[in-house]
C-alpha positions as a printed NumPy array, in Angstrom:
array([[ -11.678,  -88.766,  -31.595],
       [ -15.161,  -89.763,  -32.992],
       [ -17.753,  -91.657,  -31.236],
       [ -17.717,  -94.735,  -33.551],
       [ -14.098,  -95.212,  -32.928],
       [ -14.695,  -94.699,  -28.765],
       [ -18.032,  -97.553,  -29.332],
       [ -15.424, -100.267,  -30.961],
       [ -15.851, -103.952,  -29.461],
       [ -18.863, -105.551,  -27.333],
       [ -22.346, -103.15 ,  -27.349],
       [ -22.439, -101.476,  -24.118],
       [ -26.276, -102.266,  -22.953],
       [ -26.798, -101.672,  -19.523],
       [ -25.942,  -99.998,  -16.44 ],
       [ -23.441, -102.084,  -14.125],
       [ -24.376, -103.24 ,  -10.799],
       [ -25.042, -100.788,   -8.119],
       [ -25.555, -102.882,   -4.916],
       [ -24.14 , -106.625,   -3.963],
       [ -26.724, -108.329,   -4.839],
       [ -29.421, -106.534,   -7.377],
       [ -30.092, -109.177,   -9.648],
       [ -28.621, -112.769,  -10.846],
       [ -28.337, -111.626,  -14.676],
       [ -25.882, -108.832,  -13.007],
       [ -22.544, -109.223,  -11.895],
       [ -22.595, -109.933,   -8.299],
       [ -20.592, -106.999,   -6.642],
       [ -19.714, -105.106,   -3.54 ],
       [ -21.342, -101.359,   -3.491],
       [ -20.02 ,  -98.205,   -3.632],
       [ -18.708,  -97.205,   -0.115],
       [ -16.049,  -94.959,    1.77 ],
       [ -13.604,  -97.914,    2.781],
       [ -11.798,  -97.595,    6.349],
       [  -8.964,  -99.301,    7.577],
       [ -10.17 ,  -98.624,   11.13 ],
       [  -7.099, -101.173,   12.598],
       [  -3.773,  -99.505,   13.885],
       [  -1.395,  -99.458,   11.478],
       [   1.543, -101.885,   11.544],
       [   4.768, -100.927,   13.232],
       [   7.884, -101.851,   11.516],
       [  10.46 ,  -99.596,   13.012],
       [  10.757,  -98.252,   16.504],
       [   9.917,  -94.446,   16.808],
       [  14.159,  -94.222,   17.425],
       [  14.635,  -96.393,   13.534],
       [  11.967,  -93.871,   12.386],
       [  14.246,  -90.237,   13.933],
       [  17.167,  -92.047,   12.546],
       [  15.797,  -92.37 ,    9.259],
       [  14.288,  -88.695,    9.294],
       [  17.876,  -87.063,   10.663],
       [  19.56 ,  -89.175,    7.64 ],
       [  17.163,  -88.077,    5.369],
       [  17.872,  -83.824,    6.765],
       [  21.53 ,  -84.575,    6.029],
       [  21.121,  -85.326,    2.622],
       [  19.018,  -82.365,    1.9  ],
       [  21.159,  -79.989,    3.997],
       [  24.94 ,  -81.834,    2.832],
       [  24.378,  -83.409,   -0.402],
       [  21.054,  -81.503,   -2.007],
       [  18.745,  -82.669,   -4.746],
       [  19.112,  -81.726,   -8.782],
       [  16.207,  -79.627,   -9.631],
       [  16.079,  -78.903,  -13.51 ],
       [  14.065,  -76.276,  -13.664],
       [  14.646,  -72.433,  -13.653],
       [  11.308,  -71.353,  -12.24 ],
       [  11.156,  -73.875,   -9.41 ],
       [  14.809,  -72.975,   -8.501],
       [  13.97 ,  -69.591,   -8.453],
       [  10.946,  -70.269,   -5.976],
       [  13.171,  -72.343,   -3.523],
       [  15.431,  -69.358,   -3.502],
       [  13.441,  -66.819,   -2.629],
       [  12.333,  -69.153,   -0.163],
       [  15.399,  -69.285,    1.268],
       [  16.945,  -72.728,   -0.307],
       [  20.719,  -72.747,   -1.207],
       [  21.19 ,  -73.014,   -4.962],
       [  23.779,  -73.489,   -7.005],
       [  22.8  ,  -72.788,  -10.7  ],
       [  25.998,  -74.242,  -12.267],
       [  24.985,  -78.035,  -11.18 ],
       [  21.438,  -76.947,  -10.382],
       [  21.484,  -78.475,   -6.932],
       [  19.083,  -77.351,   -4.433],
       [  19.868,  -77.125,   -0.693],
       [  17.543,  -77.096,    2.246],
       [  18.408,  -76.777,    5.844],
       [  15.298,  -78.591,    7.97 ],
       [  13.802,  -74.952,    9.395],
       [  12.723,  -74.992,    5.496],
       [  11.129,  -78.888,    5.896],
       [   9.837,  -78.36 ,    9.04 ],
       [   7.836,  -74.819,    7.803],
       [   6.957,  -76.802,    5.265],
       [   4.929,  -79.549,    7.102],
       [   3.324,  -76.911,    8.869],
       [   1.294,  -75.761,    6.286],
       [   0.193,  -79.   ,    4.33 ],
       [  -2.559,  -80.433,    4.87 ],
       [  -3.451,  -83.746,    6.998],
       [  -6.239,  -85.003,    4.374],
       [  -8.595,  -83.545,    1.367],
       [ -11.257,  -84.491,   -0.645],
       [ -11.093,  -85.492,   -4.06 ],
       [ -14.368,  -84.327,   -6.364],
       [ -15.163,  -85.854,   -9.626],
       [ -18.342,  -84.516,  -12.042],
       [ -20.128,  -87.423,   -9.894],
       [ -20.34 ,  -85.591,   -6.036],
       [ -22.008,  -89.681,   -4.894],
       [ -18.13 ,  -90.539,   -5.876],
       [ -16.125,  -88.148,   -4.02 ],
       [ -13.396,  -89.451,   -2.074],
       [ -11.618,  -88.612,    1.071],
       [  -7.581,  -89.216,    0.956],
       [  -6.009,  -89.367,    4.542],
       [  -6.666,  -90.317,    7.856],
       [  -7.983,  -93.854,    7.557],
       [  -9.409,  -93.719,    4.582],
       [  -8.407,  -96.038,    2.021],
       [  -8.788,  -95.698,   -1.841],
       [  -7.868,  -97.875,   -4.829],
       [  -6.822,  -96.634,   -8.216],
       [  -6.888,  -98.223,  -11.875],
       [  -3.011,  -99.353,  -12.714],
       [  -1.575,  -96.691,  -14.678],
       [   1.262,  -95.795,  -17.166],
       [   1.441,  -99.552,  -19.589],
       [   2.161,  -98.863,  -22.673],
       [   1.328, -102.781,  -23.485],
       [  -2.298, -104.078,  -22.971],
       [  -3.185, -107.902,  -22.558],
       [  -6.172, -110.156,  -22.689],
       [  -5.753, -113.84 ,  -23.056],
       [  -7.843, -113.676,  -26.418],
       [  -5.923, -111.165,  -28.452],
       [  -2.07 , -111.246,  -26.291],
       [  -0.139, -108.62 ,  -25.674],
       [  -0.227, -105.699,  -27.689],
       [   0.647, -101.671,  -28.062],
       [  -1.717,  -99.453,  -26.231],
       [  -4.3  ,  -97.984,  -27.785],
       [  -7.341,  -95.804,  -27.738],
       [  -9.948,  -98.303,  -27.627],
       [  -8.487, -100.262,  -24.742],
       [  -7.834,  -97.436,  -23.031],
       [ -11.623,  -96.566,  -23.301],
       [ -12.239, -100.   ,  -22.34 ],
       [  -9.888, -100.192,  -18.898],
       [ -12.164,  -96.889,  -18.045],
       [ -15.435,  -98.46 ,  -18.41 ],
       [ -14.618, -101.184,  -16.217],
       [ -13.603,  -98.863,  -13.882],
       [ -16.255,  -97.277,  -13.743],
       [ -18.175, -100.653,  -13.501],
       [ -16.803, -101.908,  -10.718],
       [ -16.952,  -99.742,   -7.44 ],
       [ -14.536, -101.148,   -5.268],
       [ -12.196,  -98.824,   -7.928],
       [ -12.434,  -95.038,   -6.6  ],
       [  -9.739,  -93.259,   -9.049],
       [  -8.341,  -93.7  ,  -12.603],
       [  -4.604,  -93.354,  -12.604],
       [  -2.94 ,  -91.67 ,  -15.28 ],
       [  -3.412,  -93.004,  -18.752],
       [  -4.128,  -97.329,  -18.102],
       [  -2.056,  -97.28 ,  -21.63 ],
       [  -0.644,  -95.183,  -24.071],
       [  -3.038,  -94.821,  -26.922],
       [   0.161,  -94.659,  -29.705],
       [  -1.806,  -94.599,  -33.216],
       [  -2.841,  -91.046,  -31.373],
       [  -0.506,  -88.147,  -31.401],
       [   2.189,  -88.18 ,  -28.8  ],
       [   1.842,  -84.103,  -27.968],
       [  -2.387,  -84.182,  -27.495],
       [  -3.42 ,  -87.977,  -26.828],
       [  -3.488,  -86.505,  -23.001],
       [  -6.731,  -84.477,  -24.439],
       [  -8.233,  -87.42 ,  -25.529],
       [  -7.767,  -89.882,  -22.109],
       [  -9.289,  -87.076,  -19.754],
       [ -11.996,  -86.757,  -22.389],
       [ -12.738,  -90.471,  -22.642],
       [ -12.361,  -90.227,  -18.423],
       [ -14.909,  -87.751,  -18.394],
       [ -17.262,  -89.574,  -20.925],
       [ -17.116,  -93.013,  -19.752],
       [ -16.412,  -92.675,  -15.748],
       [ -17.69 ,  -89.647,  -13.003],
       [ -14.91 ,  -91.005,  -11.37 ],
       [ -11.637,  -88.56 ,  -10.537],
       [  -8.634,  -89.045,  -12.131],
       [  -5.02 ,  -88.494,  -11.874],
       [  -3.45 ,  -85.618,  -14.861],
       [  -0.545,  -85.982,  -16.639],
       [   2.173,  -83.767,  -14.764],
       [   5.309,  -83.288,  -17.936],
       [   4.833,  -80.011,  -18.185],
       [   2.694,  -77.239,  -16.716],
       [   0.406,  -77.944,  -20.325],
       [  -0.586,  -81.003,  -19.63 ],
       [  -1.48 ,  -80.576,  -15.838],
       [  -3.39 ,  -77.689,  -16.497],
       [  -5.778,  -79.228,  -19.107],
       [  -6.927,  -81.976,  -16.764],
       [  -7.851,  -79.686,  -13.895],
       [  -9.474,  -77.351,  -17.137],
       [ -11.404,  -80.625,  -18.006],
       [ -12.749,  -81.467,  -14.614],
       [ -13.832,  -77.964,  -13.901],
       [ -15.663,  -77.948,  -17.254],
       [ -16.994,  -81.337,  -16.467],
       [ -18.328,  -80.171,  -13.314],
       [ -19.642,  -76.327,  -14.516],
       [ -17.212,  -74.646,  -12.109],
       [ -14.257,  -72.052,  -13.02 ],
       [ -11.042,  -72.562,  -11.95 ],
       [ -11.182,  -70.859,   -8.441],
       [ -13.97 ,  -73.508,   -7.17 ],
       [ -12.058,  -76.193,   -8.567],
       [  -8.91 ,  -74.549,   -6.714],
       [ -10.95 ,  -74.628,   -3.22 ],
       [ -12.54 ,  -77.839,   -3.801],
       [  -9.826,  -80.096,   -5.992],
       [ -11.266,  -82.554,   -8.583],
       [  -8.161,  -84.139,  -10.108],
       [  -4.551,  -85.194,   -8.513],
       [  -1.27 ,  -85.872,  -10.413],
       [   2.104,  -88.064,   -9.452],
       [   5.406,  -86.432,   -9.568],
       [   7.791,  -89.016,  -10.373],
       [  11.429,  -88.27 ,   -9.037],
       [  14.2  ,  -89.242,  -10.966],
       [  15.979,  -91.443,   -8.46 ],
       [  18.384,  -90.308,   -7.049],
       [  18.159,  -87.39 ,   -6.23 ],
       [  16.908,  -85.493,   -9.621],
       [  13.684,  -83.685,  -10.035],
       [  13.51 ,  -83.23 ,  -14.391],
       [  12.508,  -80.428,  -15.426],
       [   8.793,  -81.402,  -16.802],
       [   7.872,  -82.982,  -13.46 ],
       [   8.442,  -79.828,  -11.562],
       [   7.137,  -77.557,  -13.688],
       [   3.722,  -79.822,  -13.964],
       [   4.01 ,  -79.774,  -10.323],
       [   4.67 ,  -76.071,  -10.048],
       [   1.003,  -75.872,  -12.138],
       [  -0.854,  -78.399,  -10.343],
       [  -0.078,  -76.621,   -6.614],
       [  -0.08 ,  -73.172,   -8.167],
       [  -4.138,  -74.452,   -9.26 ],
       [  -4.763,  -75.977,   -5.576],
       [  -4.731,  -79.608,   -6.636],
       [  -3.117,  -82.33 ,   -5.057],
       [   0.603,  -83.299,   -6.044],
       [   1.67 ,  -87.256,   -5.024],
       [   5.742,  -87.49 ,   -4.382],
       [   6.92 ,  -90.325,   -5.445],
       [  10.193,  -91.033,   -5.595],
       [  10.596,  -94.725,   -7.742],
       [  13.625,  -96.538,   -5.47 ],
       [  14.64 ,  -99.925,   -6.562],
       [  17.089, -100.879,   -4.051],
       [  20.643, -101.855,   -5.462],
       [  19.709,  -99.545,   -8.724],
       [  18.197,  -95.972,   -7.468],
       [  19.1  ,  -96.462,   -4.292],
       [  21.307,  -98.094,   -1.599],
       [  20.922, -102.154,   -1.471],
       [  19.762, -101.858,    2.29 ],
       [  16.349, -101.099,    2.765],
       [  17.195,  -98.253,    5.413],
       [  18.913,  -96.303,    3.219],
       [  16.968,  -96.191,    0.678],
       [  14.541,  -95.39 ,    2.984],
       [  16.492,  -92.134,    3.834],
       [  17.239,  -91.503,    0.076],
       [  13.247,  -91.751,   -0.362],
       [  12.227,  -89.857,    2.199],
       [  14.531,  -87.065,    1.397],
       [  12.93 ,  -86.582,   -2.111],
       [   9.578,  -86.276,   -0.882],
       [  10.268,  -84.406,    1.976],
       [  11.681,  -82.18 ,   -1.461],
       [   8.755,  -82.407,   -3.141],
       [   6.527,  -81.076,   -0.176],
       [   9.14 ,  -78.29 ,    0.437],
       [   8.207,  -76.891,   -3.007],
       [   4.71 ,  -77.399,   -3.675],
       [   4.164,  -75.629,   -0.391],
       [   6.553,  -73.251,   -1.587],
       [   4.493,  -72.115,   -4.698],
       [   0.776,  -72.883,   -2.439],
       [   1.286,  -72.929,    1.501],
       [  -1.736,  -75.538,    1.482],
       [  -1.032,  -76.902,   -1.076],
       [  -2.594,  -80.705,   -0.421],
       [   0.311,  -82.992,   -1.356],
       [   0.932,  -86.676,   -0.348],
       [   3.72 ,  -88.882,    1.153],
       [   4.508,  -91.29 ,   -1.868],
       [   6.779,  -94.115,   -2.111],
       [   7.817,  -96.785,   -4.414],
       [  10.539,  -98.742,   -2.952],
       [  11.182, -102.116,   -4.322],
       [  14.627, -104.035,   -4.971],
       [  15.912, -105.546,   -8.066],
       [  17.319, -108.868,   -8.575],
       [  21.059, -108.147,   -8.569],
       [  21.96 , -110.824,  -10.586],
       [  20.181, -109.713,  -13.631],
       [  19.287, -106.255,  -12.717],
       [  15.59 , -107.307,  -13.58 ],
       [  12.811, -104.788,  -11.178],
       [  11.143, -107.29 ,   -8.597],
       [   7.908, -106.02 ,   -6.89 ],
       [   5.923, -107.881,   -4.393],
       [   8.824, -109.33 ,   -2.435],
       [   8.944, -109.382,    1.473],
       [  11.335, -105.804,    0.817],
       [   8.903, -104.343,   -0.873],
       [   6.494, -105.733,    1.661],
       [   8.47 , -104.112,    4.249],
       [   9.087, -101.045,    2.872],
       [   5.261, -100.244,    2.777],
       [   4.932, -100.708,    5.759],
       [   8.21 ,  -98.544,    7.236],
       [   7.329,  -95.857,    4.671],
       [   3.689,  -95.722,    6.567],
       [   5.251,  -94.749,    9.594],
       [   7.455,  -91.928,    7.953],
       [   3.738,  -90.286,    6.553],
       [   2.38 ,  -90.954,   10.008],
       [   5.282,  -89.156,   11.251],
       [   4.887,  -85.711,    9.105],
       [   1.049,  -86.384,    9.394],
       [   0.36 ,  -86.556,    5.743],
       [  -1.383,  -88.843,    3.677],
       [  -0.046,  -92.037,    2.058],
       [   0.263,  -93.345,   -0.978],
       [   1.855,  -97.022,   -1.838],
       [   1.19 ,  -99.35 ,   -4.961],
       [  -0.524, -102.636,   -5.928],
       [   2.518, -104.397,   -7.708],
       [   3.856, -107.742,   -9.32 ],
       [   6.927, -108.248,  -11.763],
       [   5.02 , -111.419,  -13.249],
       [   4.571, -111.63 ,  -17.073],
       [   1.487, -113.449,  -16.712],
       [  -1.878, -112.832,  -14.63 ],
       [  -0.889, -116.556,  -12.959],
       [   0.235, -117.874,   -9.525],
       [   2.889, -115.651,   -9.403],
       [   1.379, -112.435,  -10.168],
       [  -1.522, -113.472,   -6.982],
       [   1.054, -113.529,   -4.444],
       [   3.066, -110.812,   -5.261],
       [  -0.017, -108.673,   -5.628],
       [  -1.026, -110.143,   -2.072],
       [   2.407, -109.43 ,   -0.499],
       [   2.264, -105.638,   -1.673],
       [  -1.595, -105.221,   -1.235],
       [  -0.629, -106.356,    2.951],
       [   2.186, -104.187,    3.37 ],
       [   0.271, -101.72 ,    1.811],
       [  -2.558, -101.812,    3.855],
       [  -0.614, -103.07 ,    7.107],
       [   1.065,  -99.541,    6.563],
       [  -1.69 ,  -97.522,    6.358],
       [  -2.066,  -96.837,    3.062],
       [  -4.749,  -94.241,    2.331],
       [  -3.91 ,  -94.24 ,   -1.72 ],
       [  -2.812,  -97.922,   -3.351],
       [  -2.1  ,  -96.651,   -6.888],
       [  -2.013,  -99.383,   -9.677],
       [  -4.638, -101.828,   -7.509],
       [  -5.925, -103.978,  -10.406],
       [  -4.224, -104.584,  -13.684],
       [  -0.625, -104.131,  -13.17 ],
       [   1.363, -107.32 ,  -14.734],
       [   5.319, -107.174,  -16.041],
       [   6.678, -104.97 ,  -13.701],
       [   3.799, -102.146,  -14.607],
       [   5.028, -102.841,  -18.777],
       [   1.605, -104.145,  -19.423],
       [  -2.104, -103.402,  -18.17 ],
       [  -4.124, -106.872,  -18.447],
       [  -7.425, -107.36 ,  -18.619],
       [  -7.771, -110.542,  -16.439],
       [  -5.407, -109.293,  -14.233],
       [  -7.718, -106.63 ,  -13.465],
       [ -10.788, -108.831,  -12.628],
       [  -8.159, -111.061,  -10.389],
       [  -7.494, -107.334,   -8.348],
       [ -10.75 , -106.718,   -8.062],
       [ -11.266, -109.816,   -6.227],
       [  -8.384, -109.501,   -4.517],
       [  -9.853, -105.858,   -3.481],
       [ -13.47 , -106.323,   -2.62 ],
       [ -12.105, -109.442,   -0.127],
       [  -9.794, -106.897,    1.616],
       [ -12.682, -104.82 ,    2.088],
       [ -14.452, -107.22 ,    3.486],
       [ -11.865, -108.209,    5.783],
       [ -11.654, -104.737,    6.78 ],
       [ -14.618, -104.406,    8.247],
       [ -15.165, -104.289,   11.665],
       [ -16.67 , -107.042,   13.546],
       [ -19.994, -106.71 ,   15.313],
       [ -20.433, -108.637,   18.794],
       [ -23.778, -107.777,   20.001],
       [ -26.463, -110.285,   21.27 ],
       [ -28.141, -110.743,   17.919],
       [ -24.808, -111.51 ,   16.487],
       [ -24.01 , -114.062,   19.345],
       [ -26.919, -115.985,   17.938],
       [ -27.396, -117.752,   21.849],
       [ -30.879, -118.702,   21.105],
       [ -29.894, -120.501,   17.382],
       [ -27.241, -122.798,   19.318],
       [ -30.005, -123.2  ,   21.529],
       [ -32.279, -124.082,   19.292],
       [ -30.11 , -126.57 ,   17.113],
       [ -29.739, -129.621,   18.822],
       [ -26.289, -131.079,   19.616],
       [ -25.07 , -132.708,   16.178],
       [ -27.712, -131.009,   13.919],
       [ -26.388, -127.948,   11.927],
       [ -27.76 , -124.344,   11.385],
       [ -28.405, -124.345,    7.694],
       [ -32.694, -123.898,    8.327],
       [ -32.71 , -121.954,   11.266],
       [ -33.735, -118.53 ,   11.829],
       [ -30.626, -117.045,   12.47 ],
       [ -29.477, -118.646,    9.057],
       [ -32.209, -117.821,    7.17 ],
       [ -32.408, -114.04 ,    8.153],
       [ -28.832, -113.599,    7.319],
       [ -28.659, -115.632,    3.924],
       [ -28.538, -113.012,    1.597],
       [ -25.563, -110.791,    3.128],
       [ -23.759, -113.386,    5.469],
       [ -20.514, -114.346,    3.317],
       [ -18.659, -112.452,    0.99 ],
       [ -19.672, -113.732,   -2.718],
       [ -16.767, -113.975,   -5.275],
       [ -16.856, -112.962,   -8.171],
       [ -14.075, -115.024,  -10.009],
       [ -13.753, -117.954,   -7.118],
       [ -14.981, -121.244,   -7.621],
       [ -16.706, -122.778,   -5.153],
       [ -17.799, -126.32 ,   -7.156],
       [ -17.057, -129.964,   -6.638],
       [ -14.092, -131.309,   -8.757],
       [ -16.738, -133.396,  -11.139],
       [ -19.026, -129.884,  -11.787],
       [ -16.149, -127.257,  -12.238],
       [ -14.76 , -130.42 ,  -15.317],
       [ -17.822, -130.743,  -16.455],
       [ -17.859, -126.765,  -17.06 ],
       [ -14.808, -126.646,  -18.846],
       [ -12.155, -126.769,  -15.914],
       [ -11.568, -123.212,  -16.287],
       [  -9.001, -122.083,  -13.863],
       [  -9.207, -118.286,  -11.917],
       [  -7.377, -116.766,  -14.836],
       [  -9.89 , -117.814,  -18.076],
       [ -12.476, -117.683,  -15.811],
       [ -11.781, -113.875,  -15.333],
       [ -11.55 , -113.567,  -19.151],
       [ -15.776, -113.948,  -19.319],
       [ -15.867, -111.799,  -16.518],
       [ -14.522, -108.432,  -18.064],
       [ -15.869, -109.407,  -21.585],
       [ -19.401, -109.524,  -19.758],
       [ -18.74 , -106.147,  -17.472],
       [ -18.615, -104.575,  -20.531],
       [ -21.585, -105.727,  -21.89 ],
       [ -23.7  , -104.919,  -18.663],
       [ -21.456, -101.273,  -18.989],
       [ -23.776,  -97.989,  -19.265],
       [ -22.052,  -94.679,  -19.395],
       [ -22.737,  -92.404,  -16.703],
       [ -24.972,  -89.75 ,  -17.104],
       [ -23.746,  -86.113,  -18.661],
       [ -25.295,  -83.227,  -19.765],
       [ -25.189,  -82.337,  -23.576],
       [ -23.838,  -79.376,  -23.008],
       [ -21.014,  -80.152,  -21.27 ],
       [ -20.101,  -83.066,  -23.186],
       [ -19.877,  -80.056,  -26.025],
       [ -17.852,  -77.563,  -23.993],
       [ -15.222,  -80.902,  -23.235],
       [ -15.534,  -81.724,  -26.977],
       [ -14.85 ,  -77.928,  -28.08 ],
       [ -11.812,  -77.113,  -25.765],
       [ -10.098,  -80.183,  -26.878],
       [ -10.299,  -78.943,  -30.285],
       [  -9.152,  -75.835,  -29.271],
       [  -6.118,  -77.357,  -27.465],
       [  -5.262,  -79.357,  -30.177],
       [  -5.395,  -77.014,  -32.464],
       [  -2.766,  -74.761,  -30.666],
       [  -0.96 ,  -77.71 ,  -29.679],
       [  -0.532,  -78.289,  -33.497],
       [   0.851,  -74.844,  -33.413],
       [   3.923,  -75.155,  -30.792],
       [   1.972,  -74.09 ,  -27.715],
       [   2.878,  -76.621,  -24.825]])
C-alpha cells in the first residue's frame, strides 16, 4: 500500500490536542489518563442467582459439551484430561478442569503499544474504551453509506489516535475490500502502527493472522518475540459460534495468540431467542459456559495465559428476528455478566452498542443504555465505544464524534468527588451577599478554566444564536468535528527504521501469502 494512497482526503497538518484546554484553534478535549471506575459495581443477581447460574453453566460443559472444530485444540484438551469424542467433535469438561483452570489465569495485565505513555492496564477497576470494530460499511453524512475501504480505515485510525479518551483499536474499523481478502490484515496493523502508538486488537482466523499482529507490534516496538511474550502488546477476540461451537479458525488463532503470551477475549455473541434461550438466565448459563471453555483452553496451551471474561448478550426482536442492542436486556445482561467475571476474578469485557441505522435519537439512547450497564457492571474493556451504528453493519463517522462525547462525559462523571475545605468554598458564600451570585468571585475565578466539563459537540446557545448559525443539530454538528480532527491530525512519531522493517515483512508476508502459506 503506497503512501499517496494512505495521504487520500483532508492534509493532515498538525498534532491533535494533548491537554483539555491547550489552545482555542484546537479541539477542546479531555487528556490522556488511566480512567477508574472507583464505585462498587452494580449488583444484579444475588450471590445464590450468581451459583445457580455457574452450577448450570458446569452441567452443560460436563452433560452436553461444546463443538470444538479443530484437531490440535482437541488434542490439547485431551491430554488435559477433557472427554472427546472425535466423531461429533464435542469436547467434555468436568469442573476440576474449570476450576484448575481459573487458578492459573491471571486477575489483570498490561497492554503495551510502540507508545509506553499509552500503555493500558485491563482489570481491576480499570476501564478502557476501544474503536468499534468489524463494519464492513462506513458512513459519513457527506458521502452515505458505503463498502469499507482502505482509506477510511486509515481515517477511523487517525481519529483514534486523535482523541484520547480512545485507548485501543479494535480489529479492523472496516473491511478495506478493493484490498485482497487473504493479506488486507497486513495492511490494517501496518496503517495501526503508522498512524496510532496505540495497541490494537489482531485478527484471530487462523494461527496466520494472529501471529503477524503480535510479529508487527514486536517489530514496532524493537523487541523479539519472547519480550513481547512477557510483556503483551496486542490482544485478539475469539468469537464463539453460539451455541455451543468453537470453528475451527477461532481456536486455532487462539491456540497462537496464548501459545505467544498475548491476551485472548471470549466472547461468546448470544442474542437471546436466536443463539440462545429467550430468558435472560439461560442464556446467561449458555454464555458463561463458552467462556468458561475458552479459558479452559487457552490456559491449557499457556497456564497464564492472560485471557478475559467476554460477553455479548443481547435479544432479538422475535417478531422479525431483527438483532436489537441497547435494550434494558442487554442493559441487564452487562451488568449480571459483571458479576460472573467478578466471580472467577477475571477481567471484563462488554460492548458499546445500538441497532439504529442512523447516528440519531435512537442510536444516543441505546448507546447510553449499554454504555450504563456496561459500566454499572464493571466493565474494564467496552469494545466498539464510538462508531458502532446498524447493529455493528456500519462504522460512522459522526457516530463516532457522538461516542466520544458520550465517553469523555462518563469520565467525567467517574471521577471522584473532592470535599475538602477549599472545595466547600465557606468563605465565597460568605463573601456573596444573599441574592448576588458567584460569577466574579474568587472562588469562581480560580476555578474557571477546569470547573465544568466542556463539550465538544453540545450546544450550549440561545435558540436565536444556534438559527442564526445554521440550526445544526448534534448529528451535522459532529460532521465538522471529525472533518476538522483530521485536519489538526499529526502522525505519531516512528523511527525510519522501523517503519522499514514493518514495510519489509509485510512484503515478505504477502509474498508467501500469494504462495498458499496461511
Amino acid at each position: 500500500m503506497s503512501e499517496e494512497s494512505d495521504a487520500k482526503g483532508p492534509r493532515r497538518r498538525r498534532e491533535g490536542t494533548r491537554g483539555r484546554r491547550t489552545g482555542e484553534s484546537r479541539l477542546a478535549q479531555l487528556p490522556w489518563s488511566e480512567v477508574r471506575n472507583a464505585y462498587p459495581p452494580m449488583r444484579l443477581l444475588s450471590d445464590d442467582q450468581v451459583e445457580a447460574i455457574h452450577l448450570s453453566s458446569l452441567r452443560i460443559l460436563e452433560e452436553l459439551g461444546i463443538e470444538l472444530m479443530s484437531a490440535e485444540a482437541r488434542a490439547r484438551l485431551r491430554a488435559a484430561g477433557a472427554d472427546v469424542d472425535e466423531a461429533s467433535g464435542l469436547v467434555r469438561l468436568d469442573r476440576g478442569l474449570v476450576e484448575q483452570a481459573l487458578a492459573t489465569a491471571p486477575g489483570e495485565f498490561t497492554l503495551t503499544p510502540r507508545n509506553r505513555a499509552h500503555r493500558v492496564r485491563i482489570g481491576g477497576d480499570a476501564l478502557v474504551f476501544g474503536l468499534v470494530a468489524g463494519p464492513p460499511n462506513i458512513h459519513d453524512l457527506e458521502r452515505g453509506r458505503r463498502a469499507g475501504n482502505y482509506r477510511d480505515y486509515c481515517d477511523f485510525v487517525r481519529l483514534a489516535q486523535y482523541f484520547n479518551v480512545i485507548h485501543v483499536l479494535g480489529n479492523q474499523v472496516c473491511a478495506p475490500v478493493e484490498l485482497p481478502a487473504n493479506s488486507r490484515h497486513l495492511d490494517t496493523y501496518r496503517a495501526n502502527l503508522l498512524y496510532s502508538d496505540r495497541a490494537f486488537h489482531c485478527s484471530a482466523i487462523g494461527a496466520g493472522r494472529a501471529l503477524d499482529g503480535v510479529r508487527m507490534m514486536a517489530i514496532a516496538r524493537g523487541i523479539g518475540l519472547d519480550e513481547i511474550g512477557r510483556e503483551p502488546g496486542v490482544m485478539t477476540i475469539i468469537s464463539v459460534n453460539s451455541p455451543r461451537r468453537f470453528d475451527e479458525a477461532m481456536a486455532d488463532g487462539l491456540v497462537a495468540m496464548a501459545s505467544h503470551g498475548q491476551p485472548v477475549v471470549i466472547t461468546p455473541f448470544t442474542l437471546m431467542g436466536a443463539m440462545a434461550p429467550v430468558t435472560l438466565a439461560a442464556a446467561l448459563a449458555q454464555q458463561n459456559a463458552e467462556a468458561l471453555f475458552g479459558v479452559v483452553l487457552a490456559q491449557t496451551v499457556r497456564p497464564g495465559t492472560p485471557v478475559m471474561y467476554g460477553a455479548f448478550t443481547s435479544n432479538v426482536d422475535l417478531r422479525s428476528g431483527a438483532p436489537a442492542f441497547g435494550t434494558p436486556e442487554n442493559a441487564k445482561a452487562n451488568v449480571a455478566c459483571g458479576q460472573l467475571a467478578r466471580r472467577y476474578r477475571l477481567p471484563y469485557r462488554t460492548s458499546n452498542a445500538s441497532a439504529s441505522n442512523a447516528a440519531d435519537a435512537q442510536g444516543a439512547y441505546e448507546t447510553q443504555m449499554s454504555l450504563w450497564g456496561a459500566v454499572l457492571g464493571g466493565g474494564n474493556l467496552i469494545y466498539h465505544a464510538a462508531g458502532w451504528q446498524e447493529g455493528g453493519l456500519t462504522a460512522s463517522f459522526e457516530k463516532f464524534v457522538l461516542d466520544v462525547e458520550m465517553l469523555q462525559m462518563m469520565v467525567e462523571f467517574l471521577k471522584p468527588l473532592r470535599v475538602d475545605a477549599a472545595e466547600l468554598g465557606f468563605e465565597a458564600i460568605a463573601r456573596v451577599p444573599t441574592g448576588g451570585h458567584f460569577f466574579g468571585d474568587p472562588h469562581t475565578i480560580e476555578r474557571y478554566e477546569q470547573a465544568f466539563y466542556r463539550p465538544l459537540v453540545s450546544d450550549w446557545q440561545n435558540y436565536e444564536s444556534w438559527a442564526a448559525a445554521g440550526s445544526l443539530d448534534a448529528t451535522r454538528r459532529g460532521t465538522a468535528v471529525w472533518k476538522r480532527a483530521l485536519a489538526e491530525y499529526e502522525a505519531p512519531p516512528l523511527d525510519p527504521s522501523v517503519r522499514e522493517a514493518l514495510d519489509a515483512y509485510v512484503a515478505e508476508r504477502r509474498a508467501r501469502i500469494g504462495d498458499g502459506e496461511p
